[in-house]
C-alpha positions in Angstrom: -7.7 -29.3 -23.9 -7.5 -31.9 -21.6 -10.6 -31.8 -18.8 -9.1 -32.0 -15.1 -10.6 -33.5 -12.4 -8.7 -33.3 -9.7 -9.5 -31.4 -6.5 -6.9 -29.1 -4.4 -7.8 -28.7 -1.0 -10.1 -25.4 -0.6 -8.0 -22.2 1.0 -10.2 -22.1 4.5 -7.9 -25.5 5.3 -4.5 -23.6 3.7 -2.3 -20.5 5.4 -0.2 -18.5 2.7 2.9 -18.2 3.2 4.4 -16.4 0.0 3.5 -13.9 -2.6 5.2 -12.5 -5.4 4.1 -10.4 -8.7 6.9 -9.5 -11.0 7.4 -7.9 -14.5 9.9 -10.6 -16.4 12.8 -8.8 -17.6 13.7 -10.3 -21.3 17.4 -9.6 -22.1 17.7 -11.7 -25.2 14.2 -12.2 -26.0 11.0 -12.6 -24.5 10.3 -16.3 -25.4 14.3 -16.9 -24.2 13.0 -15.5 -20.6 10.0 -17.6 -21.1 11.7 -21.0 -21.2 14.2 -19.8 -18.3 11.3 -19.7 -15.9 9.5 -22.5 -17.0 12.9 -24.7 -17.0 13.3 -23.4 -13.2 10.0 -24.5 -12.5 9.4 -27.9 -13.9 12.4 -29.5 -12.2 11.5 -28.4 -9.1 7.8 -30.2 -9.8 9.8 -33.3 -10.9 11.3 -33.6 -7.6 8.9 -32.5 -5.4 6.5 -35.1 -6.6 9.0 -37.8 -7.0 7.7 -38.3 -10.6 9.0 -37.9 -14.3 7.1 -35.7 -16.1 5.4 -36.5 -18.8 6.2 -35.3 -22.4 4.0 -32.7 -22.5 6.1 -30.9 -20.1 8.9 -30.4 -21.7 7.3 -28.9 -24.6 5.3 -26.5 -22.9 1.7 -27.8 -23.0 -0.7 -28.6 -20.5 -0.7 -31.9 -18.5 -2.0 -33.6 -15.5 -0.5 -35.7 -12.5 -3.0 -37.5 -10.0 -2.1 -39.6 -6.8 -3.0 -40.1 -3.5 -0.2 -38.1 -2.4 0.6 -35.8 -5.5 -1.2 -33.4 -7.4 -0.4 -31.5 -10.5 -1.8 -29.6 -13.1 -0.7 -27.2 -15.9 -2.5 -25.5 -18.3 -0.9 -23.8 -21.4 -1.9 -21.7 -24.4 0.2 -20.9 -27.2 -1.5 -18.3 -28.4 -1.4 -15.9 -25.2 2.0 -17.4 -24.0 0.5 -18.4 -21.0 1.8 -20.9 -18.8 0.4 -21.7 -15.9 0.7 -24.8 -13.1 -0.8 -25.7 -9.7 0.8 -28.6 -7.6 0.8 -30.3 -4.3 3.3 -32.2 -2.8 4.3 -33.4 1.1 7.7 -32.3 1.8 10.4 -34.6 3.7 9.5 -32.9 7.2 5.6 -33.4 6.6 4.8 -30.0 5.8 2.2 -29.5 3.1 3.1 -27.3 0.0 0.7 -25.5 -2.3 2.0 -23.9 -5.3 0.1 -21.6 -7.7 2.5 -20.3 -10.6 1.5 -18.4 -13.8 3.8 -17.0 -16.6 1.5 -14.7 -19.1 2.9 -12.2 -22.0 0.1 -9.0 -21.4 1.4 -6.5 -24.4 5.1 -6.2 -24.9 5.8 -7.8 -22.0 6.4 -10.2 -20.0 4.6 -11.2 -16.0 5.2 -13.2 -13.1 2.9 -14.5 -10.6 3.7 -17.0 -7.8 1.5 -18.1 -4.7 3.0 -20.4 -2.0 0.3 -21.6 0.9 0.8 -24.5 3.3 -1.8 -26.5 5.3 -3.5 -24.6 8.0 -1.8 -24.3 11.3 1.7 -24.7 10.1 4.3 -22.4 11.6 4.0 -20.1 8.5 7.2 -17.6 10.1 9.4 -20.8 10.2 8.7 -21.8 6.4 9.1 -17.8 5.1 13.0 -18.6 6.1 14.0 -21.1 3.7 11.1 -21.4 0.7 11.7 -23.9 -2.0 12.1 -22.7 -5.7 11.9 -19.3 -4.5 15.5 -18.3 -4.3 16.3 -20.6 -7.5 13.2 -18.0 -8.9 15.0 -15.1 -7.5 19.0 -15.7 -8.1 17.7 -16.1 -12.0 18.1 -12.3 -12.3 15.2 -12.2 -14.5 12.8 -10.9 -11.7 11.9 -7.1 -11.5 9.5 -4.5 -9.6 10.7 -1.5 -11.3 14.2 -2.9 -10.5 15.2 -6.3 -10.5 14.3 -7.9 -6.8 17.4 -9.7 -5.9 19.3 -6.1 -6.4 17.1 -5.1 -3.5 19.7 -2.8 -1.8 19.4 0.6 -3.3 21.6 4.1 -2.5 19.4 6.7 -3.3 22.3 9.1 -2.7 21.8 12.3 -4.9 17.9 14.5 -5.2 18.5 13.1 -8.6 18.3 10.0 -7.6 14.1 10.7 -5.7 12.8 10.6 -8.5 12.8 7.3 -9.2 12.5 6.2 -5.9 8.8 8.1 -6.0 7.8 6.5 -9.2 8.3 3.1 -7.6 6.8 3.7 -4.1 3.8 4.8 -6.7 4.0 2.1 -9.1 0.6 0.3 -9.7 1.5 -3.3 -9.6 4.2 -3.2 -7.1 3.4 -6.0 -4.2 6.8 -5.3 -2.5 7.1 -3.1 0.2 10.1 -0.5 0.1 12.0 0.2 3.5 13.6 3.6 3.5 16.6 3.9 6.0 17.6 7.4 6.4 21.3 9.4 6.7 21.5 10.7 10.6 21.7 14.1 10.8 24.9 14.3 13.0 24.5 17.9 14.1 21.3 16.9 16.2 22.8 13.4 17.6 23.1 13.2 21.5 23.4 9.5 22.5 27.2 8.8 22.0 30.1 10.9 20.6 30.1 10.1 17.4 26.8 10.0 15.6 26.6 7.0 13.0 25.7 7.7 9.4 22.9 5.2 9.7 21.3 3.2 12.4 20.1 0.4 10.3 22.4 -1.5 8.5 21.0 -1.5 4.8 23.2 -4.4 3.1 22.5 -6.9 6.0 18.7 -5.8 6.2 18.6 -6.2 2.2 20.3 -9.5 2.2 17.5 -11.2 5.1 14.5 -9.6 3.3 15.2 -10.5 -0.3 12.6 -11.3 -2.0 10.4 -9.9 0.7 11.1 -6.4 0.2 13.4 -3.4 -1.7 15.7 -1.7 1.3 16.7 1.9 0.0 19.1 3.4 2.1 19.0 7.4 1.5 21.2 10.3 2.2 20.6 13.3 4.1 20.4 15.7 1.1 18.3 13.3 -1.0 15.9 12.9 2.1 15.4 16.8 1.5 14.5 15.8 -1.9 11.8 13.4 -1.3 10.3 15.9 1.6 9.6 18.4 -1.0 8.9 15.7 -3.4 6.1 14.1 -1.1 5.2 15.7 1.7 6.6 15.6 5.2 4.1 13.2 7.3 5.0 11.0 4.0 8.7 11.2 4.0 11.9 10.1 6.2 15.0 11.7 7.7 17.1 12.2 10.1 17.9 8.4 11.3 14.3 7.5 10.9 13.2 4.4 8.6 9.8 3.8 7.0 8.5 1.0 5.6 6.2 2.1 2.3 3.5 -1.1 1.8 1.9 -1.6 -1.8 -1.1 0.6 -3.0 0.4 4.1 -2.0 -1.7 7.5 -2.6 0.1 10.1 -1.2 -2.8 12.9 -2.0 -5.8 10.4 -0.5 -4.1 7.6 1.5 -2.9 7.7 4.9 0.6 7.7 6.2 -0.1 5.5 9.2 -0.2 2.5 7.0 3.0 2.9 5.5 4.4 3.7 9.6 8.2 4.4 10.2 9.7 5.5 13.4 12.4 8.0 14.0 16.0 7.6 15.1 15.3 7.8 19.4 12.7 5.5 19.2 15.1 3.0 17.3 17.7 3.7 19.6 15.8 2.2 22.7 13.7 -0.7 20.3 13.0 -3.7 22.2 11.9 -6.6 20.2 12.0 -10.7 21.2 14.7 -10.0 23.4 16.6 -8.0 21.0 17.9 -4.3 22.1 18.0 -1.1 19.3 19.3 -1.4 16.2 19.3 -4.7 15.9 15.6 -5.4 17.7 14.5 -2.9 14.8 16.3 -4.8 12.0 14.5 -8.2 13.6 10.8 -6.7 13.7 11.4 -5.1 10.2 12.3 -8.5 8.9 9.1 -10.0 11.0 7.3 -7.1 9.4 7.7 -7.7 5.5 7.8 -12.0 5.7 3.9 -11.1 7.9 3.1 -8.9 4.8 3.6 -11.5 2.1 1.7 -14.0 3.9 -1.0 -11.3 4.8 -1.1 -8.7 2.5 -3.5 -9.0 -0.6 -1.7 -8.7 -4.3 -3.4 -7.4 -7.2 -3.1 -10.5 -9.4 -4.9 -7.9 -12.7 -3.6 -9.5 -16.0 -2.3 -12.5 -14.8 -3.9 -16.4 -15.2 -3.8 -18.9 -12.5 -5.2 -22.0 -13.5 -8.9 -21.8 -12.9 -8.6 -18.6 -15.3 -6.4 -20.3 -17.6 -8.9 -23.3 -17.7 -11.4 -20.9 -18.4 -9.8 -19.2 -21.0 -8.3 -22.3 -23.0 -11.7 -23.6 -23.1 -13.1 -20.4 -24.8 -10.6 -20.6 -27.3 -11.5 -24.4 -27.9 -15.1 -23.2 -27.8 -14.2 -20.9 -30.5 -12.3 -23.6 -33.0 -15.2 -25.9 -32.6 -17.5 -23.5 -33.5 -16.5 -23.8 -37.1 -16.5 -27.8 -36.9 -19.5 -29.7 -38.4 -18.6 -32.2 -36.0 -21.5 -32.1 -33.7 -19.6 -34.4 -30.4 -16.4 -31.9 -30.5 -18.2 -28.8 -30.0 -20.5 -30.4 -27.3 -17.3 -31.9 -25.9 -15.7 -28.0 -26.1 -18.9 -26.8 -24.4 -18.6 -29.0 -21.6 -14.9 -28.1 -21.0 -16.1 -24.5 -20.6 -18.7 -25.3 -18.0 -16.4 -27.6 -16.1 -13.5 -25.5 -16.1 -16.2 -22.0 -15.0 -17.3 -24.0 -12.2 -14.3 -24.7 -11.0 -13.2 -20.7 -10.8 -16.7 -20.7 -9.3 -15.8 -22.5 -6.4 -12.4 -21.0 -6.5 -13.5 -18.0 -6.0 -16.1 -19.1 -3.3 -13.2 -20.4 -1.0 -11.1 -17.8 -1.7 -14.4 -15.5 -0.6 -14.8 -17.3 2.6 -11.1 -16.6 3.9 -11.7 -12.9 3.1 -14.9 -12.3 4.1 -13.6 -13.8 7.6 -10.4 -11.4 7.8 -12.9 -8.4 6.8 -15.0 -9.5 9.8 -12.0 -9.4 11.8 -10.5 -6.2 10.9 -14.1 -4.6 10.7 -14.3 -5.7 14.5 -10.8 -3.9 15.0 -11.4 -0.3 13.2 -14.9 -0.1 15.6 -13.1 -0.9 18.7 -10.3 2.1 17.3 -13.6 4.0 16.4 -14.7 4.0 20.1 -11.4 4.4 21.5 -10.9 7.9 19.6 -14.4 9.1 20.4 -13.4 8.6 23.8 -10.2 10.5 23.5 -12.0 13.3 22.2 -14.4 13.8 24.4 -11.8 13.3 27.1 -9.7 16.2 25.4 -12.7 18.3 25.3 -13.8 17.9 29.3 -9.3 18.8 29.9 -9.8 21.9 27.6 -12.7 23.0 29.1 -11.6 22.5 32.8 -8.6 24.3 32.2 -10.5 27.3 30.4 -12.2 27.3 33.9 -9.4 27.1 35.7 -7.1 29.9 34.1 -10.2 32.0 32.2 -8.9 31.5 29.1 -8.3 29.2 26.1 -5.3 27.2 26.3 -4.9 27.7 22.7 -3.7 31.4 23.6 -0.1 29.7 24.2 0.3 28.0 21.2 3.2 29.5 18.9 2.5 30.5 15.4 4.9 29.3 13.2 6.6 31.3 10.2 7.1 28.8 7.8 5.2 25.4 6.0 7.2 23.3 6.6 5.8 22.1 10.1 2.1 22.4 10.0 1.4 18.4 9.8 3.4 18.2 12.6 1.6 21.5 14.2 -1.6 20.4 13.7 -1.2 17.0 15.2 0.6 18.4 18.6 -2.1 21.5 18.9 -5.7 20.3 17.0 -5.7 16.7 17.7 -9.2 15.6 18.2 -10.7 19.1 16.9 -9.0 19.4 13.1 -7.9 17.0 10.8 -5.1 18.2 8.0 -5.7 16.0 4.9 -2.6 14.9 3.3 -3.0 16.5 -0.2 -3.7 19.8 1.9 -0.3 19.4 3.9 1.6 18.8 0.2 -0.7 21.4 -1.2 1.3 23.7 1.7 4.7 22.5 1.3 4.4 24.3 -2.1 2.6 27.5 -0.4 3.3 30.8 -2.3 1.1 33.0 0.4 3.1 35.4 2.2 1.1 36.1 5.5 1.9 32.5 6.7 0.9 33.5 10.5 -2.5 33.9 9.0 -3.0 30.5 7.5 -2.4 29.2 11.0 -4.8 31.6 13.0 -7.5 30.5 10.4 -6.8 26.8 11.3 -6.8 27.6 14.9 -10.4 29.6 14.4 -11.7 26.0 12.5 -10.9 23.9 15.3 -12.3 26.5 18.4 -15.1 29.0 17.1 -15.7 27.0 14.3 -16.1 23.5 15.8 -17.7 25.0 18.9 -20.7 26.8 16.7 -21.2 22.9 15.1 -21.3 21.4 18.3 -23.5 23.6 20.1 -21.2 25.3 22.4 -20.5 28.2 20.6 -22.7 31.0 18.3 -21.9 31.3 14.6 -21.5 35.2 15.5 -18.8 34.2 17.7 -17.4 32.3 14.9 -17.7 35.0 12.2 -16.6 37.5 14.4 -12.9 35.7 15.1 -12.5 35.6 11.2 -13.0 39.1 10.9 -10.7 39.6 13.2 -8.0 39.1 11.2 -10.0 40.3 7.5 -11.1 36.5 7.0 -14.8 35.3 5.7 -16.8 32.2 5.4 -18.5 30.8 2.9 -19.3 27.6 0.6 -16.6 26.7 -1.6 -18.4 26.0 -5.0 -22.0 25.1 -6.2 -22.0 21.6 -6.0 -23.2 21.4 -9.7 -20.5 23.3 -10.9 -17.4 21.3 -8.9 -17.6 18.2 -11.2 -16.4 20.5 -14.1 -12.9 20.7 -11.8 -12.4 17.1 -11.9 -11.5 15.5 -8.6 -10.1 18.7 -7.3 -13.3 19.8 -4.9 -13.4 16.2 -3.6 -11.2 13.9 -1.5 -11.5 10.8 -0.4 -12.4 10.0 3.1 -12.1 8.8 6.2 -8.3 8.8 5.0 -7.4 5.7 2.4 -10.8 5.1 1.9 -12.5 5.1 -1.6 -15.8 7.4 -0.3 -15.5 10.7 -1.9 -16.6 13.9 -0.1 -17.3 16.7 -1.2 -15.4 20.5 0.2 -17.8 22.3 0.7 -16.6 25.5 2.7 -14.2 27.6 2.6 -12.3 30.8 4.5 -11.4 33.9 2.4 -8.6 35.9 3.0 -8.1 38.5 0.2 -9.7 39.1 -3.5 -6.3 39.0 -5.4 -6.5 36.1 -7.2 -2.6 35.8 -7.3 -1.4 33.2 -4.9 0.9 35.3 -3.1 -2.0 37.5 -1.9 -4.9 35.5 -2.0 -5.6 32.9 1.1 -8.2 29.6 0.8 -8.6 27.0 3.0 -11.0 24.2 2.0 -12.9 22.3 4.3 -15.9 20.2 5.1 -17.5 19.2 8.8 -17.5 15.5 9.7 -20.6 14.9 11.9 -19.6 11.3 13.2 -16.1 12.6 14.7 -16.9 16.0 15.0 -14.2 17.3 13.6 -13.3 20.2 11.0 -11.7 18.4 7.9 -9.1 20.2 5.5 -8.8 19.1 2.6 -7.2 22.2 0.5 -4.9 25.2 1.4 -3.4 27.9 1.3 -4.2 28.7 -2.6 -7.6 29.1 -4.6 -8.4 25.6 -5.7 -9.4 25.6 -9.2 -6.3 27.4 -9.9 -4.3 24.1 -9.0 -6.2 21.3 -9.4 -8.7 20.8 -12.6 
């Protein structure tokens, strides 16, 4: 293993511009698919750095270049297929390029990983529109994230068809967002005579964002589909398009970072100068080439080079080991040290660019933080005046619906502030076999008034009680805490919404003894002292007979 020396420039100088992790897809052979990618790549080196390459090169093994003005390194083991290469090189118009590539076989497959950054400062938006190597990477066909990434346009046009489109919205590695552009319903469009079957044009959208993200343009009935399949504060319909980032838990995670908007505020977009549809189609295309210079990908399983320096030199460590020759396994051991130092300081600049956007976004959620706990409080002072006013609670007006299907949306027009509805509770609804569905909704309504009113000191837990059994409803805690680990994950949830913090349910209402779904009512819930707000996190059925 050769011992490299040279030194890239460390990321707190460097702006990333492009990011792409991709399963290889081996047609006639994984080692054919191999050599394909390499033989895309090493040209490109060749003439970036205005060099020939050295033999090494073309048969796959590691090699260095040095310069003042060109840098290149690769690092290959046989016995992983692993290639991987890092190089540096000033392009014609000055910009700076810095390329991290890595080809690694993890199983029976086949991955893909490719970094692009440029010097600091650099108008990052301007390079994102024509990237060198990357369409030569992508028109090779080889390239897939569940589906190959150049056939980014995709008609989900049947229910059948959902299935699919779920298990890659949910898919582990996938670093590409997904925009979903849904079929207008036409029996509910107003703004000209004839409604148009969609208001974003899929195939020109898929064609500007290729390689950037999958567009999937879906039909009315399938839309159905993925409501039922998902949720409906997850799903899209009706003219409305939503963009579905990487890292997607649609029980835990919150739909506000995977946002979409619906058809009328589409119709009236204004972006850069650019009116509706086609202001929309400009911020979308903003939106994903931000994402892959922002967005952090799970790089799990593949080796850059500091990681494949690392892990050549254990193998070398390990050959030497069964030498008598005393200078080669010294020689080995330095490799090891030299090459775990450099991933140490790797790791350190990469560390210091995080740890800086973390202090940023940190800043960001606490001015948000204050901004909602001033909304409250400012919702609580308008409900109170108006109970003043008029003698009664304004929540005497609000309708009672008779079906599922709309309490996310109920819950966000009527108990904003006062109740939170957890995701996994509002697909845990869609799915609802109780029959008295008024009742689900008066017990909601009894959370965020009695309920939150007897936490917060404004109300009497006998005023509470006695509202529940109003309508034959109790309170009480959900499960002994020592007892809820035995149902897996289902008395917990993770929260504030897309964090990793689990939190326990602790309370529950009871409606009923039957422990048949269709007669038996639970809602699950737990108090959150820093918002003061009730939290659901389960409902309308009895937990453990769901979730274990």
């Amino acid at each position: 293993m050769p011992t490299f020396h040279n030194q890239f420039q460390t990321r707190a100088t460097r702006a990333t511009v492009y990011q792409l992790r991709a399963d290889v897809l081996c047609p006639d052979g994984m080692e054919i698919s191999f050599s394909r990618i390499i033989g895309l790549v090493l040209p490109f080196v060749a003439k970036s750095l205005y060099t020939k390459l050295p033999p090494e090169a073309a048969e796959h093994r590691s090699f260095e270049i040095q310069d003042e003005n060109r840098q290149c390194e690769c690092v290959a083991v046989p016995e992983r297929m692993l290639w991987a290469t890092r190089f540096k090189f000033t392009s014609k118009d000055g910009t700076v390029w810095y390329y991290d590539i890595s080809l690694v076989r993890e199983d029976d497959r086949l991955i893909f990983g490719m970094k692009i950054d440029t010097a600091f400062g650099a108008d990052v938006k301007a390079l994102q529109a024509n990237l060198p190597l990357v369409e030569s990477l992508l028109g090779c066909g080889l390239l897939a994230q569940g589906r190959p990434v150049t056939a980014n346009l995709w008609l989900v046009n049947t229910p059948e068809d959902v299935p699919e489109l779920v298990a890659l919205l949910e898919a582990p590695y996938r670093s590409l967002p997904v925009i979903v552009i849904s079929a207008v319903n036409r029996n509910a469009w107003r703004f000209t005579p004839t409604a148009p079957g969609y208001l974003v044009n899929a195939a020109y959208l898929a064609d500007k964002v290729k390689g950037y993200a999958i567009v999937a343009q879906i039909s009315f009935q399938a839309a159905f589909a993925l409501t039922d399949a998902v949720g409906k504060s997850w799903s899209v319909y009706d003219g409305a398009c939503r963009t579905y980032f990487p890292k997607i838990d649609f029980d835990n995670g919150s739909p506000a970072h995977h946002p979409g908007n619906f058809k009328d505020k589409i119709w009236f977009w204004n972006y850069e100068g650019l009116r509706g549809e086609r202001g929309y189609t400009a911020f979308l295309i903003d939106t994903v080439h931000r994402a892959a210079s922002t967005n952090r990908t799970d790089w799990s399983g593949l080796y850059f080079v500091p990681d494949a320096r690392i892990l050549a030199a254990e193998l070398e460590m390990a050959h030497a080991a069964h030498l008598a020759n005393a200078p080669e396994r010294e020689l080995a051991m330095q490799n090891h040290i030299a090459a775990l130092q450099r991933k140490l300081q790797t790791a350190e600049d990469e560390n210091a660019d995080w740890l800086s956007e973390l202090e940023k976004a940190t800043e960001e959620a606490e001015y948000y933080k204050q901004e909602n706990a001033a909304l409250r409080l400012r919702l609580d002072a308008l409900r109170a005046h108006l109970i003043r006013q008029n003698g009664e609670s304004p929540d005497a007006e609000i309708p009672i619906p008779n079906n599922y299907k709309v309490m996310g949306e109920w819950v966000k027009e009527h108990l904003a502030g006062r109740l939170v509805l957890l995701p996994r509770a509002e697909r845990a609804a869609s799915k609802a076999e109780y029959t008295e569905v008024g009742m689900v909704y008066r017990a909601l309504l009894i959370l965020a008034n009695e309920y939150r009113d007897s936490r917060m000191g404004t109300g009497t837990d006998k005023a509470f009680r006695d509202a529940l059994a109003q309508y034959g409803m109790d309170f009480s805690g959900s499960i002994d805490k020592s007892r809820a680990g035995q149902e897996g994950d289902a008395y917990y949830i993770n929260y504030p919404i897309g964090s990793s913090q689990r939190v326990f349910l602790q309370f529950h209402i009871v409606r009923g003894s039957s422990r048949e779904d269709r007669y038996c009512m639970r809602i699950y819930f737990f108090w959150d002292e820093d918002t003061n707000q009730v939290v659901v996190g389960w409902l309308p059925s009895h937990l453990s007979n769901r979730i274990s």
